[in-house]
Structures are given as C-alpha cells and as structure tokens.
N, C-alpha and C positions, 0 to 999 in steps of 0.2 A: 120402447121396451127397456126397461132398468133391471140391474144384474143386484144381488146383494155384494157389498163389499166381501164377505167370504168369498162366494163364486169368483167375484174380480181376481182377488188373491189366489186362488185356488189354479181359475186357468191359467194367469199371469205367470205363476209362478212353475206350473209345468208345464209351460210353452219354452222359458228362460231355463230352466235346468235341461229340457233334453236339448238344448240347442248347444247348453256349456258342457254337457254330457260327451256329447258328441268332437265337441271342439277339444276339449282334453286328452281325448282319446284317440286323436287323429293328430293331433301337431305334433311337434317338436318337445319331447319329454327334458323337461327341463328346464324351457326357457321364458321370458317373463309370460307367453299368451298363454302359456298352459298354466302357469301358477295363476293369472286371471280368473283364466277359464274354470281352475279346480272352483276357485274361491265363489265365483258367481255361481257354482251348482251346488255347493254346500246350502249356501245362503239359500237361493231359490229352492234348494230340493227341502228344505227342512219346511219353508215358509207353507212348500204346495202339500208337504204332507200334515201339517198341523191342522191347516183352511182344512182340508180335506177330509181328513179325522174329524172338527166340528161338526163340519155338513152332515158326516154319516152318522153325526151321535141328534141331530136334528131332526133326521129321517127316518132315524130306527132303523138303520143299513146296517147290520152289522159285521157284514163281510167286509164294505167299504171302512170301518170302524180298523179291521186286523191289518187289513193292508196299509190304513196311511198309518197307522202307530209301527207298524215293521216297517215301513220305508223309512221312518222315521231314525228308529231304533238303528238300521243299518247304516244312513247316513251320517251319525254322530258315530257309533262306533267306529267306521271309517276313519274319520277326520279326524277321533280322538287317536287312534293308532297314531300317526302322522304326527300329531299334535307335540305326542311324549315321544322324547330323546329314547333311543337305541336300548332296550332292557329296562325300562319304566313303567311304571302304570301308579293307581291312586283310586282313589275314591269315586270320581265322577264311572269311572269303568267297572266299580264296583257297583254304583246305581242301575248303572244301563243294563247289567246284567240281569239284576234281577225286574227291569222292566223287560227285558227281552223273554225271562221266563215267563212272566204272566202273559204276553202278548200269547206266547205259545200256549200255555194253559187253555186261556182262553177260547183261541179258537180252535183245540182239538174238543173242548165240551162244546162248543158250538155246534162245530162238525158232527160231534156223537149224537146233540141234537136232533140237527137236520138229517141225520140220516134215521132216526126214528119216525121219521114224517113219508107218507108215500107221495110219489108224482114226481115233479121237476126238483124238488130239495134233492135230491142225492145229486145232481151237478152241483149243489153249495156246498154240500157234505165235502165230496171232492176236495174242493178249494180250501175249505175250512184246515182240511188236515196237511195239506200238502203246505199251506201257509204256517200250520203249528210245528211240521215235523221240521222244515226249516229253521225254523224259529229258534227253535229248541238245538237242532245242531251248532247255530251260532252262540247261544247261549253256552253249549259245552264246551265250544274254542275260547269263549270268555274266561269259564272257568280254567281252562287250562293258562289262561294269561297270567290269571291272578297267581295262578300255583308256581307257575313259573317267575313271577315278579318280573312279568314284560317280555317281550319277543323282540327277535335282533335279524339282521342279515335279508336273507330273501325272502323268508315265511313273513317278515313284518311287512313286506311290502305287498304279498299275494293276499295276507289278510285285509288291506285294504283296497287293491283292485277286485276281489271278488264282492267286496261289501259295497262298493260304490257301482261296478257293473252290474249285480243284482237290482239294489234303488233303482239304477238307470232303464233296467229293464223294467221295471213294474212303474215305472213313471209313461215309458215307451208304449206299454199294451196299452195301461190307460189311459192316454191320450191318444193314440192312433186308432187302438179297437174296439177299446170301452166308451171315450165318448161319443162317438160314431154311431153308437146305439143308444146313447140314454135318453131315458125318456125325460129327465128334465130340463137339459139339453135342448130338447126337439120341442118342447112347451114354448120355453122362453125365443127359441129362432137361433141361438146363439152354435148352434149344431148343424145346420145347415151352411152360416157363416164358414167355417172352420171346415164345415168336409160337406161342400156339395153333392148333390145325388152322385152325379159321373164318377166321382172319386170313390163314393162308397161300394159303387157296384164293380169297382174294380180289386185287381189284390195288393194295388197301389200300397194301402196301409199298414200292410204286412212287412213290406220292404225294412221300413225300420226298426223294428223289432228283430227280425233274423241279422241285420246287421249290429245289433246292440251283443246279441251273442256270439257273434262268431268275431267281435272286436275284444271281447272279455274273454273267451277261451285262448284270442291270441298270445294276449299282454301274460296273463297266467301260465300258459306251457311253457312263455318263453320263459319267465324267471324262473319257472322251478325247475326243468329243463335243458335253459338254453347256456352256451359257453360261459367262463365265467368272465371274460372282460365285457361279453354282452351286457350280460346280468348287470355288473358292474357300471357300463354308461346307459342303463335306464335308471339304475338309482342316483346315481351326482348328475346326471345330465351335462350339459356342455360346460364347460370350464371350473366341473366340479359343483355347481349348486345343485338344489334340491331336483328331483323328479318328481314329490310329490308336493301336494300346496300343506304350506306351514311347518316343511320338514327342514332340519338339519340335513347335510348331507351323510348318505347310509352306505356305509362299509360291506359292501357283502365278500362271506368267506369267498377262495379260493377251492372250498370244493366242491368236484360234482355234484 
C-alpha cells in the first residue's frame, strides 16, 4: 500500500510535534532539550498543519480546511511572540492577523452554513463556530499587540504558552481521536497500524488529550498567578537563558 507524500508529511509531522509537544512541556524550562524540543514542534507542527490544510482542500473537507489553517495561524503566532525581543512586533504579526481573521470569518459562515442544513451538519455547525469564535479572540489579542507596539513581562510569555498549548491540543485530538476514526485512514490500513482495534475500544486515546490540558492550564495559572521569583525562573530558566525557544531572556515585573 503507498501513502501520498502529503499524508506522509501530514502523519509524520503530527506524530513528531505532539512528541516535542509534550517534551517541552514536561522538561526542564530553560534548558538546551526544551529549546530542542520547542524548535522540533514549531517546525513539525507548521509542516503537519500545512500537509493537512492541502489534504482538506483536496477533499472538499472544509472543517479540516479551518483547523490546519488555525493550528497553523496559532503556531507562527506563538513562535513569533518569542521570536521579537520584549515590546516589539512588525509586519509579519500584522499578516498573521489578518490571516487569523479570515480563518475566523471563515468558519463562522461555514458554521451559519451548516447549520442551515438539517441532520448530522449541526455537530459541524458546532465546531465551525467554536473554531471561528476562537479564532477571532486571538485575532483581538493581535490587535491589541499591534496597539500596544508589543507585549512584555508575563502576558508575552502566557500569549505564547496558550498559543502553543492550544496547536498542541488540536494536533492531540487529531491524532489520538480523529484519526482513529477516519475513513481514509482505515482505506489505506495505515489506521489500524497506528491504533489497533484493542486500543480503539478503549479510553486509552483520551489520556493524552486531557493531559495536554491540564499541562497548558498549569504553565498559564502559574505565570499569571504564581510568585514572582517563580514567574521569574520559568522565564530565564537555569543560569538566566531563555524558557522559551528563540527567545532572549524575559524580565518579568516584580508585581502581583
């Protein structure tokens, strides 16, 4: 059986990002595996959500369409946070914005759509909207970047642990839950490889998904809540270098 090089790229690459996903999010803040780690899930998460967006523009998917272009969107926003120094931003952040709006657009007409259709379309409806109203919120924290000419301290760093634990999570369902069921997947054999019956009929594939949120709710309460020398050794990490991958190291205030 032969896969398309897309599909290759497609699972390849979201097998290697929730692995760096995960590795990032459990080491050592700061230190060279985590800045590894960020780096191999940037790369692999952009690679698996591009392949992925093809596919669904291939197959007339157009749900699959909103999600790889927003995993997309949310992983460059990330990584561009990180990228610019402490109270900067530019151009590319001004693109991304307005690609994150249309992503949004997008799938709330989709959604309005689908929900003019009777039967199983209002579960798409659902997801259409819930993938646009997100979308669209990220897009107003955009906005407020741009107003503000860059974000600094502990909000730069929770902007890009929730942009990257989100990705991480919609890379997570669909590989653990989404492909698990797809039908072309289960055509080709290459779904049965990956999640044998015994695993599918259990709630084995759930595991990592609730773990992807409840590691993203952690890293997030604690900066925006936790002490501030906490706060302070998640962002320099150990002997003052970066916490996040591609960053300077980040000053957070001294207040609550």
């Amino acid at each position: 059986m032969t896969y398309s090089p897309a599909l290759i790229v497609h699972v390849g690459g979201g097998i290697l990002g929730v692995l760096a996903g995960f590795m990032a999010m459990l080491v050592r803040k700061g230190g060279r595996l985590h800045r590894a780690a960020g780096n191999a899930f940037v790369a692999s998460m952009l690679l698996m959500a591009a392949s992925g967006a093809y596919l669904a523009v291939t197959r007339s998917q157009r749900l699959n369409i909103v999600a790889g272009t927003f995993t997309f969107y949310l992983v460059a926003t990330a990584w561009q946070t990180v990228r610019r120094r402490a109270g900067e931003t530019g151009r590319l952040e001004l693109a991304l914005l307005f690609a994150g709006l249309a992503v949004g657009a997008c799938a709330l007409a989709f959604g309005w759509q689908a929900g003019q259709r009777p039967g199983r379309h209002g579960e798409a409806a659902a997801a259409y909207f819930i993938f646009g109203s997100v979308a669209l919120l990220a897009v107003a924290g955009d906005a407020r970047l741009q107003l503000r000419g860059g974000v600094t301290g502990a909000r730069r760093l929770v902007r890009h642990l929730w942009r990257m634990g989100l990705a991480l999570f919609i890379a997570t369902v669909s590989f653990f839950l989404g492909m698990a069921g797809d039908p072309v997947l289960r055509r080709t054999g290459l779904r049965a490889r990956l999640f044998p019956e015994a695993v599918r009929q259990t709630n084995l594939p759930a595991i990592p998904v609730i773990l992807v949120v409840l590691l993203t709710l952690f890293w997030v309460l604690r900066l925006k809540f936790g002490r501030p020398e906490k706060r302070q050794a998640i962002a320099t990490g150990p002997r003052g270098t970066s916490a996040v991958v591609g960053s300077p190291a980040v000053g957070i205030p001294n207040s609550g």
